[in-house]
TIRO-2110 file (N, C-alpha, C; in Angstrom, 1 decimal):
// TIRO-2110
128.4, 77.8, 95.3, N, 1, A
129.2, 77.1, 96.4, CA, 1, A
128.5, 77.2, 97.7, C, 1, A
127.6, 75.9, 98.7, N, 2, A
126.8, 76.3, 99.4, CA, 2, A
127.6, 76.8, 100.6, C, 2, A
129.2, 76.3, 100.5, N, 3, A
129.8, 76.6, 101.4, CA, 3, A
130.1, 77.8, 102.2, C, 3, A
130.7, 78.4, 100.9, N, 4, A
130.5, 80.0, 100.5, CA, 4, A
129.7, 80.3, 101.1, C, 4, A
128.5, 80.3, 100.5, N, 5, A
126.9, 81.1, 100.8, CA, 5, A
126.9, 81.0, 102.3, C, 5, A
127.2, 79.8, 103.0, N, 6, A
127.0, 79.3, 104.2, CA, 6, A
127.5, 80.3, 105.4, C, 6, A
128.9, 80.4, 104.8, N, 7, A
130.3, 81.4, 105.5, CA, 7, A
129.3, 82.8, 105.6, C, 7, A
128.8, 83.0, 104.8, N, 8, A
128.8, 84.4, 104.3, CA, 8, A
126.9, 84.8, 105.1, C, 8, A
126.4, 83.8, 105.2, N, 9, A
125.1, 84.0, 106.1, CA, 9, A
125.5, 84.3, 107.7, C, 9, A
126.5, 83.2, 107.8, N, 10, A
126.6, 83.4, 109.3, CA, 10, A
127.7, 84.7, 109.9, C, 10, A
128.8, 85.0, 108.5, N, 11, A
129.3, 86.7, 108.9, CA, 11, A
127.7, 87.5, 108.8, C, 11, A
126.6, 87.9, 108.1, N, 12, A
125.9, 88.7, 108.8, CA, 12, A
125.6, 89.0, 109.8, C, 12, A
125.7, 87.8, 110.7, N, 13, A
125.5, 88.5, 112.1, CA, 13, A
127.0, 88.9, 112.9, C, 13, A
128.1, 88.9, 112.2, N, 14, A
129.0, 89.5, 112.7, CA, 14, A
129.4, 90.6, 113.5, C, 14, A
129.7, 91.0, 114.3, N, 15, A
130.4, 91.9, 115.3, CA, 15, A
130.9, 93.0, 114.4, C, 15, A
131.8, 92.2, 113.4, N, 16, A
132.7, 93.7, 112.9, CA, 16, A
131.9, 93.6, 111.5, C, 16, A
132.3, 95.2, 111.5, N, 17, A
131.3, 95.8, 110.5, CA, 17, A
131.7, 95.7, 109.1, C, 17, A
132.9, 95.7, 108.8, N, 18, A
133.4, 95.5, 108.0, CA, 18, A
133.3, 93.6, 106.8, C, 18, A
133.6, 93.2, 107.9, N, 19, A
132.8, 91.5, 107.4, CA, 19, A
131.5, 90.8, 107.5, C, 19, A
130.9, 92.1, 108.1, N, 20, A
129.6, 91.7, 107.9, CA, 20, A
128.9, 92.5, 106.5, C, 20, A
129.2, 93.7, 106.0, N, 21, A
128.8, 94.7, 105.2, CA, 21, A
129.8, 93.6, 103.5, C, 21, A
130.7, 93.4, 103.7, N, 22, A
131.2, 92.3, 102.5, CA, 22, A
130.2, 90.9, 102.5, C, 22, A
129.9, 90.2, 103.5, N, 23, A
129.0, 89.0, 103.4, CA, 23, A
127.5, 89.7, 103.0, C, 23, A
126.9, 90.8, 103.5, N, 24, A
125.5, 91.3, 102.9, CA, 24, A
125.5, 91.2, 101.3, C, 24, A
126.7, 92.0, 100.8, N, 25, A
126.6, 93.0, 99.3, CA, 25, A
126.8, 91.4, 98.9, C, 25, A
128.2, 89.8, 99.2, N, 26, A
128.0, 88.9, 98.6, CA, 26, A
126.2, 89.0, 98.4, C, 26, A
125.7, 88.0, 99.7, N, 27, A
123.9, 88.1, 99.4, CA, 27, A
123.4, 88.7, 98.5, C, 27, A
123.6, 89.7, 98.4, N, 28, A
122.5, 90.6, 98.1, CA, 28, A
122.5, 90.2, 96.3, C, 28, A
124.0, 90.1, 96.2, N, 29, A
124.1, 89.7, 94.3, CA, 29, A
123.6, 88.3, 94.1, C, 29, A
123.7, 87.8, 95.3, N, 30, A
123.1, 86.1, 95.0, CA, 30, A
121.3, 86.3, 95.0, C, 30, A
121.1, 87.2, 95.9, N, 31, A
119.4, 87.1, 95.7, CA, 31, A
118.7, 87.2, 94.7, C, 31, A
119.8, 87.9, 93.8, N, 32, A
119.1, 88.4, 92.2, CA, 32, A
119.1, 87.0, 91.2, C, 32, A
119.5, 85.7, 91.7, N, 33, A
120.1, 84.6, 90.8, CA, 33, A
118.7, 83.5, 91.2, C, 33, A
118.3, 83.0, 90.1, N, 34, A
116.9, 82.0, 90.4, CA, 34, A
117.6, 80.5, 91.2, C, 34, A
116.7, 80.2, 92.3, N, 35, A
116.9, 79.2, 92.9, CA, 35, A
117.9, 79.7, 94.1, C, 35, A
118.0, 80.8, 94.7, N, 36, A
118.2, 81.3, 95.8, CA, 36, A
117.2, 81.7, 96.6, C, 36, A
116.0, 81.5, 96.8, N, 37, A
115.0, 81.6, 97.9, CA, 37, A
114.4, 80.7, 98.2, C, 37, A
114.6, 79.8, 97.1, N, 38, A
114.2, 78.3, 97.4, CA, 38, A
115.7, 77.4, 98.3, C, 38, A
116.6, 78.1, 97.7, N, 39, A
117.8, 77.4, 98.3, CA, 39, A
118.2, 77.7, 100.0, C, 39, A
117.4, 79.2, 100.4, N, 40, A
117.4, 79.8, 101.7, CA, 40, A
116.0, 78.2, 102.5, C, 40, A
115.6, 78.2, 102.2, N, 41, A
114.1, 77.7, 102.9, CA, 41, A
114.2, 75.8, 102.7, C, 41, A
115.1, 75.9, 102.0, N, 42, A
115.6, 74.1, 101.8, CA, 42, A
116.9, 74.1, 102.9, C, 42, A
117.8, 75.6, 103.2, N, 43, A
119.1, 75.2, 103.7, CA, 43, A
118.6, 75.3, 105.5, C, 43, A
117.1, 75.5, 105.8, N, 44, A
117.0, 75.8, 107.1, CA, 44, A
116.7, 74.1, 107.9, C, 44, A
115.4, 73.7, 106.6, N, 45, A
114.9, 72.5, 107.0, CA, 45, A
115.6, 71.1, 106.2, C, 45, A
116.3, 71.7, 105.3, N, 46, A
116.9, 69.9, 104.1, CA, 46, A
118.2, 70.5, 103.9, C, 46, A
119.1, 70.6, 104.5, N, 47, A
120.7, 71.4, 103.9, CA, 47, A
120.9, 69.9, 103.5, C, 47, A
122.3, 70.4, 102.3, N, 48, A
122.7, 69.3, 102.1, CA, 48, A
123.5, 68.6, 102.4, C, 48, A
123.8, 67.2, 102.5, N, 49, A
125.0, 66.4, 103.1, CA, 49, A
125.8, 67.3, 103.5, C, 49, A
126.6, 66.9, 104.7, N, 50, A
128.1, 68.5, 104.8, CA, 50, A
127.8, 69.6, 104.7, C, 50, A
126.7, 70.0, 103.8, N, 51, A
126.9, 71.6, 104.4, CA, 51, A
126.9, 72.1, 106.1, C, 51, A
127.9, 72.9, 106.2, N, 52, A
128.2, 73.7, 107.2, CA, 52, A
127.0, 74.4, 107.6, C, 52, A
126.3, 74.2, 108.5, N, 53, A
124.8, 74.8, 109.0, CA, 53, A
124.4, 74.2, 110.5, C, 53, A
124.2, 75.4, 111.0, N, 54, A
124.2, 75.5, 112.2, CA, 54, A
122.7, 76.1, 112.7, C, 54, A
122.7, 76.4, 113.4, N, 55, A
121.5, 77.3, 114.1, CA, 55, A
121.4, 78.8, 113.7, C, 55, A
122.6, 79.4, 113.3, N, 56, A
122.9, 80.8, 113.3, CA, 56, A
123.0, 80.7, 112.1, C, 56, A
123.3, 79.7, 111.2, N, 57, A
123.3, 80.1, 109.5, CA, 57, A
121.7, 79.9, 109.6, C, 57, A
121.2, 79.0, 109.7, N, 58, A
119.6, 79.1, 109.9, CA, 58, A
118.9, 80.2, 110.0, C, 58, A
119.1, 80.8, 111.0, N, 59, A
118.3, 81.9, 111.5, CA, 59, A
118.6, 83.0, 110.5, C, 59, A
119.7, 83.3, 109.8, N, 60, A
120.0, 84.2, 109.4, CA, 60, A
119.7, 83.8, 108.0, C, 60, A
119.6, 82.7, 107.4, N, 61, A
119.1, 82.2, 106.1, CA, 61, A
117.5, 82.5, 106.1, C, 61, A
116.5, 82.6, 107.5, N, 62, A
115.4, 83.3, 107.2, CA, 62, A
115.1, 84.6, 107.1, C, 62, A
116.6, 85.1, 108.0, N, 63, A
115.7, 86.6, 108.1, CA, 63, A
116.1, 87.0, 106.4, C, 63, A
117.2, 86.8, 105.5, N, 64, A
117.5, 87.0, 104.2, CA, 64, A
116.0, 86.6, 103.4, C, 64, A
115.5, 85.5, 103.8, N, 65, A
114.4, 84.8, 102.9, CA, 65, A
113.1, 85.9, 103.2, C, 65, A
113.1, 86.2, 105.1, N, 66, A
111.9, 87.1, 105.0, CA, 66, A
112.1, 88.4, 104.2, C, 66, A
113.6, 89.3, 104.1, N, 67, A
113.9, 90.6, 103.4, CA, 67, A
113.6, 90.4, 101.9, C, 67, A
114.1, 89.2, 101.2, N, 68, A
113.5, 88.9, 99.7, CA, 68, A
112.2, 89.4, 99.3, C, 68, A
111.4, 88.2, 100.5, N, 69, A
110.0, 88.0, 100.4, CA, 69, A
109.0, 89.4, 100.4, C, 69, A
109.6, 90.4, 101.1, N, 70, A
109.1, 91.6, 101.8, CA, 70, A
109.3, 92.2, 100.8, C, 70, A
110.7, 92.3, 100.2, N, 71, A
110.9, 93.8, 99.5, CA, 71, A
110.5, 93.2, 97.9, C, 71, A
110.9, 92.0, 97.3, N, 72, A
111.2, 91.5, 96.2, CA, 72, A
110.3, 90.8, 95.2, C, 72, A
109.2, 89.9, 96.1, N, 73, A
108.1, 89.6, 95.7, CA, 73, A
107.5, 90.0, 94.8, C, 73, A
106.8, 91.1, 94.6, N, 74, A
106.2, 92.1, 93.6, CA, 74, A
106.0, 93.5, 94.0, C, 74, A
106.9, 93.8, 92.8, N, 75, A
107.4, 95.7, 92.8, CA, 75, A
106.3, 95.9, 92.0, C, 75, A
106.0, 97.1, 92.8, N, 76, A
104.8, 98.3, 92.2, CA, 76, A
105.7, 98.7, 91.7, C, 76, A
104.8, 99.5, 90.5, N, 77, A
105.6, 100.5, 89.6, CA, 77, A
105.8, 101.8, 90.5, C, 77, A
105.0, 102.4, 91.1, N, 78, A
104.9, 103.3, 92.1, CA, 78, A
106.4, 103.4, 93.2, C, 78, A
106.9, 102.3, 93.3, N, 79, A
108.0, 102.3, 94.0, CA, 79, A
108.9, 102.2, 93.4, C, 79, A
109.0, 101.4, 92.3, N, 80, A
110.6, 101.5, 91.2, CA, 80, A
111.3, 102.7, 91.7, C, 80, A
110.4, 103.8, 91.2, N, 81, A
111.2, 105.6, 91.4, CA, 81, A
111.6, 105.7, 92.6, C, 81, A
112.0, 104.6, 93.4, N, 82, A
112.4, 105.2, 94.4, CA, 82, A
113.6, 104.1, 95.4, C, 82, A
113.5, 103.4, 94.3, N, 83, A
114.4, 102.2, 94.7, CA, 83, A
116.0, 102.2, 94.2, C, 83, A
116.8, 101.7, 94.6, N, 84, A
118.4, 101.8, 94.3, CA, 84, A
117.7, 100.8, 93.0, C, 84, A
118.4, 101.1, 91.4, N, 85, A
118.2, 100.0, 90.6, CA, 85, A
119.0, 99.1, 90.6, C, 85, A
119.6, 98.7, 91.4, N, 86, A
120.2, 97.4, 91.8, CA, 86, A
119.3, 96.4, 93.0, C, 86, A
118.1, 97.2, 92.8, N, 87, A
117.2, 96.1, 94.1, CA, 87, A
115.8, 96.1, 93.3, C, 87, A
115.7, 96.3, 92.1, N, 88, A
114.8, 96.6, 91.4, CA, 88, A
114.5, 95.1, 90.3, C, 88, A
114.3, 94.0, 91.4, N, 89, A
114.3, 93.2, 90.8, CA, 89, A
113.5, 91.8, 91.2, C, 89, A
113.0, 91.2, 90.8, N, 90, A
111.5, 90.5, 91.2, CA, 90, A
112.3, 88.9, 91.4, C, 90, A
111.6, 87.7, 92.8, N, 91, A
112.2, 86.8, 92.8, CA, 91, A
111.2, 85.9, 91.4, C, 91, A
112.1, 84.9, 91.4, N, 92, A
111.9, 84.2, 90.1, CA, 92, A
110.2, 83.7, 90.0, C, 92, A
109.8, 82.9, 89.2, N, 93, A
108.4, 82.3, 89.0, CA, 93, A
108.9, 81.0, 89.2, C, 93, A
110.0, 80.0, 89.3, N, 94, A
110.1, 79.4, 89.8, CA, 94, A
110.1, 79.5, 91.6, C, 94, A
110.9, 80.2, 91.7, N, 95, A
111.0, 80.4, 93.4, CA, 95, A
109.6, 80.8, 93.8, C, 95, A
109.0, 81.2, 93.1, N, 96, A
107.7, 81.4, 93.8, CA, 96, A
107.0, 80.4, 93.8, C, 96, A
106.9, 79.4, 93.0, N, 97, A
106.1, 78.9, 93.0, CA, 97, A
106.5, 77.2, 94.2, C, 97, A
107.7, 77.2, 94.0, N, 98, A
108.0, 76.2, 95.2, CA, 98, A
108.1, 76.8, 96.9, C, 98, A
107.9, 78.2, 96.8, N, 99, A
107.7, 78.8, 97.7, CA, 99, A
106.3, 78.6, 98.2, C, 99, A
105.2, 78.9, 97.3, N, 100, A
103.8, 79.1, 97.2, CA, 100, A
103.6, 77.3, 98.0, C, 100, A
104.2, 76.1, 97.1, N, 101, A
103.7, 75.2, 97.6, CA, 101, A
104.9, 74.5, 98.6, C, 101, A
105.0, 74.8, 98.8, N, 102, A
106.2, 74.2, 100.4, CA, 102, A
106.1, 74.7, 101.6, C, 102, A
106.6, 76.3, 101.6, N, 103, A
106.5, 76.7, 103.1, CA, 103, A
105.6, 76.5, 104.0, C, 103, A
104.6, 76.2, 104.0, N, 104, A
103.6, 76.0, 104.7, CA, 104, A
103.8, 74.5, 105.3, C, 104, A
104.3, 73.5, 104.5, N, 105, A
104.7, 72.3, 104.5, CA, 105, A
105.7, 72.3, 105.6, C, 105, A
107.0, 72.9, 105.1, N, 106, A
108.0, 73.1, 106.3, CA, 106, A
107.7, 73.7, 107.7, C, 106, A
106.9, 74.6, 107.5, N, 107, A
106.3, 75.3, 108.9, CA, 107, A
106.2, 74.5, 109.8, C, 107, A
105.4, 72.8, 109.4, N, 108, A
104.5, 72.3, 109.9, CA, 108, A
105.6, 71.0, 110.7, C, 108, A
106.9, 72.0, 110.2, N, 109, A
108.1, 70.6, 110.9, CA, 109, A
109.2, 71.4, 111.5, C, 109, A
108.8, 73.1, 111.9, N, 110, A
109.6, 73.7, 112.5, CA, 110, A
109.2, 73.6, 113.7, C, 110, A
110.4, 73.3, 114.8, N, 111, A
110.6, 73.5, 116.0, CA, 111, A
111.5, 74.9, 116.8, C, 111, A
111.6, 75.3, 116.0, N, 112, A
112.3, 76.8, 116.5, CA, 112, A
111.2, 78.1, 116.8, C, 112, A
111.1, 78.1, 117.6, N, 113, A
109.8, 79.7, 117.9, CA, 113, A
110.7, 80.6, 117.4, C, 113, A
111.7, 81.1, 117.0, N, 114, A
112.5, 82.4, 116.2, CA, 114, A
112.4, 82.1, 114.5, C, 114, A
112.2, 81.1, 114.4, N, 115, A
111.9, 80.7, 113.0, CA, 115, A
110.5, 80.7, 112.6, C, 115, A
110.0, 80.4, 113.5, N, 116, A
108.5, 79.8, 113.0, CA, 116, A
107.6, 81.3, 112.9, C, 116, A
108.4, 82.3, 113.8, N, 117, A
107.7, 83.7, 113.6, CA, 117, A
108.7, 84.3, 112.1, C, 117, A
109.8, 84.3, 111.7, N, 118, A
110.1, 84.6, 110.6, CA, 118, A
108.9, 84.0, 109.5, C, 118, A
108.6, 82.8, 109.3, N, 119, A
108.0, 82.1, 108.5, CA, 119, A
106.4, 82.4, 108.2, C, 119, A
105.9, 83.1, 109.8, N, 120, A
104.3, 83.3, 109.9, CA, 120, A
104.6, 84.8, 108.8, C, 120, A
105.5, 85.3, 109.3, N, 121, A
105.7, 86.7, 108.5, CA, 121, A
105.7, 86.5, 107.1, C, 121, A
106.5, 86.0, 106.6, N, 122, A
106.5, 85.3, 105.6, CA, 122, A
105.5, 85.3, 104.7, C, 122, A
104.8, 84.0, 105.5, N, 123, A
103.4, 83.6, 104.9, CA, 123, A
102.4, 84.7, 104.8, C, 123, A
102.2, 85.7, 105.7, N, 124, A
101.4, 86.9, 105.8, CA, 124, A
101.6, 87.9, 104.4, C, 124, A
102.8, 88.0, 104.0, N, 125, A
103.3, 88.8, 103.2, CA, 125, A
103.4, 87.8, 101.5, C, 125, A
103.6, 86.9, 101.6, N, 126, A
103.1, 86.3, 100.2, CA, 126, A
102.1, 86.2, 100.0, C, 126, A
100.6, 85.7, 101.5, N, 127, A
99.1, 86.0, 101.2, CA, 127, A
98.8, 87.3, 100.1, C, 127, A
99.6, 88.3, 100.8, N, 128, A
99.3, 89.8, 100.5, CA, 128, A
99.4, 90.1, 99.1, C, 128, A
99.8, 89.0, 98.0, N, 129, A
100.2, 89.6, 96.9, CA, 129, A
99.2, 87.9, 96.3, C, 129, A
99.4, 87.1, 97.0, N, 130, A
98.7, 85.8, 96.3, CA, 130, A
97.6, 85.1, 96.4, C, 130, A
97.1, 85.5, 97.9, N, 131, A
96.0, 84.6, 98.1, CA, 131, A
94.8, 85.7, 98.0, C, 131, A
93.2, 84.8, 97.7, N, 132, A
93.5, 83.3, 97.3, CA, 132, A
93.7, 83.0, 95.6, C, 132, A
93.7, 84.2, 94.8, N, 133, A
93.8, 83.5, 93.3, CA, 133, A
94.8, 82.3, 92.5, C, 133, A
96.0, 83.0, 93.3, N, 134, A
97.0, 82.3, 93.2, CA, 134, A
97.9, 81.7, 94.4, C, 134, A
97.4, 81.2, 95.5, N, 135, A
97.7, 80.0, 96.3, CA, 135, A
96.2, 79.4, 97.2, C, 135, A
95.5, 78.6, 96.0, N, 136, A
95.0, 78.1, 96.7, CA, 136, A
94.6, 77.1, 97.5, C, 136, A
96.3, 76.3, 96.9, N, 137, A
96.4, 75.0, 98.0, CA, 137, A
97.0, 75.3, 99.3, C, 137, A
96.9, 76.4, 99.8, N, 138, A
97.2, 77.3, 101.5, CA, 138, A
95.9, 76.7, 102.2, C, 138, A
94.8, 76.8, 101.8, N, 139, A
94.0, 76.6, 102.4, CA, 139, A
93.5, 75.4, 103.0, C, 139, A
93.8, 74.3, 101.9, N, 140, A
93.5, 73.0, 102.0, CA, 140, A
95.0, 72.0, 103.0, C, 140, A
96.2, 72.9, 102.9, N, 141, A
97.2, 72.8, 103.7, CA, 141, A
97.2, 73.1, 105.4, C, 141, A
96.5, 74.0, 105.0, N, 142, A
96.0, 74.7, 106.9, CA, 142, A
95.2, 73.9, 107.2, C, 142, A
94.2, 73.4, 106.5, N, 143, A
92.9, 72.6, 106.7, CA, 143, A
93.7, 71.2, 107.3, C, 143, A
94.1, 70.6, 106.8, N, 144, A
94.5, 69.6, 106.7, CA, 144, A
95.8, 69.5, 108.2, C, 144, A
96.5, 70.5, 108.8, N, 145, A
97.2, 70.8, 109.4, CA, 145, A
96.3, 70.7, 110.9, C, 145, A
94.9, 71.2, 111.1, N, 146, A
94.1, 71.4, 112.0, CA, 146, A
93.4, 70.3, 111.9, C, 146, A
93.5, 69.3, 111.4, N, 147, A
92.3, 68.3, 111.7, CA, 147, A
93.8, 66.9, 112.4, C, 147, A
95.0, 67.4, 112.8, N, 148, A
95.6, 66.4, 112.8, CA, 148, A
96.3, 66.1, 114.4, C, 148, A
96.3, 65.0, 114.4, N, 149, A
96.6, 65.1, 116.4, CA, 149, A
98.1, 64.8, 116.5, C, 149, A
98.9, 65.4, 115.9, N, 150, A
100.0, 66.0, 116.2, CA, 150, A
100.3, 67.6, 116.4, C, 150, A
100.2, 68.1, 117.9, N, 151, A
100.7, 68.7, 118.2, CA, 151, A
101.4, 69.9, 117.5, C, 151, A
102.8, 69.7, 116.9, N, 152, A
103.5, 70.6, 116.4, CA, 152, A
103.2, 70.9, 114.9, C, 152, A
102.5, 69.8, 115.0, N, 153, A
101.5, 70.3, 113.0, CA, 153, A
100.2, 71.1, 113.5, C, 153, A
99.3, 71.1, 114.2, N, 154, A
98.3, 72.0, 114.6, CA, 154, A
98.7, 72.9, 114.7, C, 154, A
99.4, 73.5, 115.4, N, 155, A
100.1, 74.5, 116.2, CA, 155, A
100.3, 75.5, 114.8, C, 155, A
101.0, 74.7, 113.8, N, 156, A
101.3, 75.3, 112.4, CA, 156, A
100.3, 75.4, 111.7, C, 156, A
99.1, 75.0, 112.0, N, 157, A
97.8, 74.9, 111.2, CA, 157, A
97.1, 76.3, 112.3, C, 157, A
97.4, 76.4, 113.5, N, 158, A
96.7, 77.7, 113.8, CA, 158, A
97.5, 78.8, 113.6, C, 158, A
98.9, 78.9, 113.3, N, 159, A
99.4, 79.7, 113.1, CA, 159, A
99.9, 80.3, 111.9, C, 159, A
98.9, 79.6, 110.8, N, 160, A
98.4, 79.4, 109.3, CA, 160, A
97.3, 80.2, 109.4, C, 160, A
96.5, 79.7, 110.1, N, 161, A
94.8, 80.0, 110.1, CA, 161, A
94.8, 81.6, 110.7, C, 161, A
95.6, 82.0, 111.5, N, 162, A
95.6, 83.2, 112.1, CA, 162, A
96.1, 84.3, 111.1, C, 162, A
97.8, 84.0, 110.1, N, 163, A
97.6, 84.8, 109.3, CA, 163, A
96.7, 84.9, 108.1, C, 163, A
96.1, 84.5, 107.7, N, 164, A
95.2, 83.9, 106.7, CA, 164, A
94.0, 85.1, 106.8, C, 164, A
93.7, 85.1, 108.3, N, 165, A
92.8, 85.6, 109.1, CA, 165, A
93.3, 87.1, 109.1, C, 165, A
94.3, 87.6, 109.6, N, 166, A
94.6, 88.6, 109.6, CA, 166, A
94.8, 89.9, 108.2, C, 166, A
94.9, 88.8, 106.8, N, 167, A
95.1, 89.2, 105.4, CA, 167, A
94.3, 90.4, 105.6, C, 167, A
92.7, 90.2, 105.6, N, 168, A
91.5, 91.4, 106.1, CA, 168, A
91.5, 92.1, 106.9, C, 168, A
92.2, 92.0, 107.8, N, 169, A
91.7, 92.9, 109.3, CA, 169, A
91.7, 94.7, 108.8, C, 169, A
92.2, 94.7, 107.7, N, 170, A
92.1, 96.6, 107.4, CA, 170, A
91.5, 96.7, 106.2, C, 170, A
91.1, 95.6, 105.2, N, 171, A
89.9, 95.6, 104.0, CA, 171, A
88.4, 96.0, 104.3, C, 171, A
88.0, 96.6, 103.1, N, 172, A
86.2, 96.8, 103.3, CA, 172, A
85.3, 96.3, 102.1, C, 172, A
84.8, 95.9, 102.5, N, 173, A
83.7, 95.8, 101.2, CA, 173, A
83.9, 94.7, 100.6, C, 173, A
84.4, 94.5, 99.4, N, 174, A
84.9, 93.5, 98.5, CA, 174, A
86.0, 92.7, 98.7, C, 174, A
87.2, 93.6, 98.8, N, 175, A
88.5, 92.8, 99.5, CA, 175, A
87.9, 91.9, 100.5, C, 175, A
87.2, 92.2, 101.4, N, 176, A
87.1, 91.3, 102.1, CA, 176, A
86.3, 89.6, 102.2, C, 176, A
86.2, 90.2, 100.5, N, 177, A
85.1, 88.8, 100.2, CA, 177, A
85.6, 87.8, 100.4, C, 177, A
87.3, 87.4, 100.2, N, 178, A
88.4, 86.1, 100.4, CA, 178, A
88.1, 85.5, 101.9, C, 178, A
87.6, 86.0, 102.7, N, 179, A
87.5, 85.9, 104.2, CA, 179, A
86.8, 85.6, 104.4, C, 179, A
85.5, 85.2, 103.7, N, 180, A
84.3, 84.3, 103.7, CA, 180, A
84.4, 83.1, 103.5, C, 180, A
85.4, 82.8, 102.6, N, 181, A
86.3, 81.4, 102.5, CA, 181, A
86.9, 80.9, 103.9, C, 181, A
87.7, 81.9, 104.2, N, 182, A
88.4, 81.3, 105.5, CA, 182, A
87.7, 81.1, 106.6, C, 182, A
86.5, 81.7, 107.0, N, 183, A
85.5, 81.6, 108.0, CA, 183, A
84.7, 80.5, 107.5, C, 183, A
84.3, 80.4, 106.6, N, 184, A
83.4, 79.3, 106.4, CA, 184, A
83.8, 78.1, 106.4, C, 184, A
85.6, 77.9, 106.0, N, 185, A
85.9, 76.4, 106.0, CA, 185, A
87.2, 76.1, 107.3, C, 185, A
87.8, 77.0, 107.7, N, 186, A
88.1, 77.1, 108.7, CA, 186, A
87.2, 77.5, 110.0, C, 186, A
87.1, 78.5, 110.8, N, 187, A
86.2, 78.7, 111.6, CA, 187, A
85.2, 77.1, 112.5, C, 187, A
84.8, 76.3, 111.5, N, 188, A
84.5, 75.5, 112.6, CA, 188, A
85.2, 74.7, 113.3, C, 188, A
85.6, 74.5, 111.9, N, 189, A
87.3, 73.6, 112.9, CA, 189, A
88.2, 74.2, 114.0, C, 189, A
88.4, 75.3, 113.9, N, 190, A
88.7, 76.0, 114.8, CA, 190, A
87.8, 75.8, 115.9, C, 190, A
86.8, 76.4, 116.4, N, 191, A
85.8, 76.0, 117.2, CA, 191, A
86.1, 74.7, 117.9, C, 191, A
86.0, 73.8, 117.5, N, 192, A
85.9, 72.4, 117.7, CA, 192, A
87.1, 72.3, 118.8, C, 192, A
88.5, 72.8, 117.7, N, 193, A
90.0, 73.0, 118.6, CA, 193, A
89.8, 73.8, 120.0, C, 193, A
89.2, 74.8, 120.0, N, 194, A
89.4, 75.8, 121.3, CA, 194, A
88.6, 74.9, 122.4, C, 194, A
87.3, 74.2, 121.7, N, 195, A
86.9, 73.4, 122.9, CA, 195, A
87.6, 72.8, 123.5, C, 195, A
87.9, 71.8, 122.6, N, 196, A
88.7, 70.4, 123.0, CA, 196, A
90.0, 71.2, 124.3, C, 196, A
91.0, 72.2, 123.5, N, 197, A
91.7, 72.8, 124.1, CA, 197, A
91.3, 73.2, 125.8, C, 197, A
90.3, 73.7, 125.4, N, 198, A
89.9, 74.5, 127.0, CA, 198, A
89.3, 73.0, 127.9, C, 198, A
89.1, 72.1, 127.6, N, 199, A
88.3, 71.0, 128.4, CA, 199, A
89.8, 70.7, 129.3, C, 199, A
90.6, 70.6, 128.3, N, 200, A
92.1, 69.9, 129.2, CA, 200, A
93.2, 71.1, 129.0, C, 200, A
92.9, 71.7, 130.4, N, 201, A
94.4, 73.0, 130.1, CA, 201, A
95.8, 72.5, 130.7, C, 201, A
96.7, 72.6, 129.7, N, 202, A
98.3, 72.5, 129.4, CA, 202, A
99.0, 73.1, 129.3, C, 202, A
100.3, 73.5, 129.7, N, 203, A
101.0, 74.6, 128.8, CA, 203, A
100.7, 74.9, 127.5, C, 203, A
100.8, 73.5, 126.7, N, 204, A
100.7, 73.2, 125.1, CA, 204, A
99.2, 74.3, 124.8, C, 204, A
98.2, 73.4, 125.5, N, 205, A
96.5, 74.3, 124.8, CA, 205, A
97.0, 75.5, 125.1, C, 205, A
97.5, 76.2, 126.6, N, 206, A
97.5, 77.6, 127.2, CA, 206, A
98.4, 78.3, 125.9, C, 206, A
99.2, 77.6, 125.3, N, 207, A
100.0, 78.7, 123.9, CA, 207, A
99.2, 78.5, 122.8, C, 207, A
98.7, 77.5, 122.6, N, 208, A
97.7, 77.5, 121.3, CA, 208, A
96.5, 78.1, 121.2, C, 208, A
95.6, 78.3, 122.8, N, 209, A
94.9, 79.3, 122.7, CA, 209, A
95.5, 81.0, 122.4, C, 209, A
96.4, 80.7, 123.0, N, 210, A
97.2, 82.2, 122.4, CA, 210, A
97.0, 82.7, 121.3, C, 210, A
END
């Protein structure tokens, strides 16, 4: 019932404690059911006809998608022992995998700065378990995001290329081999951008150099 679901995102950010702690525990049994994390990341950017969605079911539909993504993604065995066994439970192979190829997509048509940092998190934390063996059309999506003269898709192509970039920042040796990829096929394009950027300064370049 998306209605339901709908109600029950936007009591989490509720005042009283009581109706907010009933709409969580709802969540929390729905996150365990396949085609609920793909249903969070469709209800921000594609809700359906009539559904009831606002700004506030939004926001709170990512921070649910980034808590999935964080805790649920892939359980070490190492942590099981230490987890409530009612959270001890992995999102689907479906949801991942329309996860793997979309969000990046949607990024690239978010206009919310409170979202669009949910989403970089996001993406940071699925790299952490999948890139690049298993998402390697991230790369050719960032690519393709930075070579394009719209504005609010670059912006999503550097704020792709940054987590991407960051995956290494605490690896040595071998881990870090994935990051020869990203330097070598990103990096000049990049380059190219910061020029262009700095020849004509704007608000717009002054945040994208950021």
């Amino acid at each position: 019932d998306i209605s339901k679901l709908c109600v029950a995102l936007q009591c989490t950010l509720s005042s009283a404690e009581e109706e907010r702690k009933e709409a969580e525990a709802f969540l929390k049994q729905c996150s365990k059911q396949q085609g609920y994390a793909s249903f969070l990341l469709k209800l921000v950017f594609e809700p359906a006809e009539g559904a009831p969605v606002n700004e506030f079911t939004q926001q709170a539909a990512m921070v649910q998608l980034k808590n999935i993504v964080k805790t649920n993604w892939k359980i070490k065995e190492h942590r099981k022992a230490y987890m409530n066994p009612e959270d001890v439970f992995e999102i689907s192979p479906n949801d991942k995998a329309f996860l793997l190829e979309n969000i990046f997509l949607y990024m690239c048509k978010c206009t919310s700065n409170s979202i669009l940092k949910q989403l970089e998190y996001i993406i940071e934390k699925m790299g952490d378990h999948e890139f690049p063996e298993n998402w390697p059309q991230i790369m050719g999506q960032v690519k393709q995001a930075l070579t394009t003269q719209n504005e609010q898709v670059l912006f999503a192509g550097l704020c792709g290329a940054y987590r991407l970039t960051k995956l290494y920042k605490f690896q040595l040796g071998e881990q870090r081999e994935p990051l020869e990829q990203v330097v070598n096929e990103l990096f000049p394009i990049l380059t190219d951008i910061m020029a262009k950027l700095i020849e004509v300064p704007t608000e717009v370049s002054a945040a994208m150099i950021k």
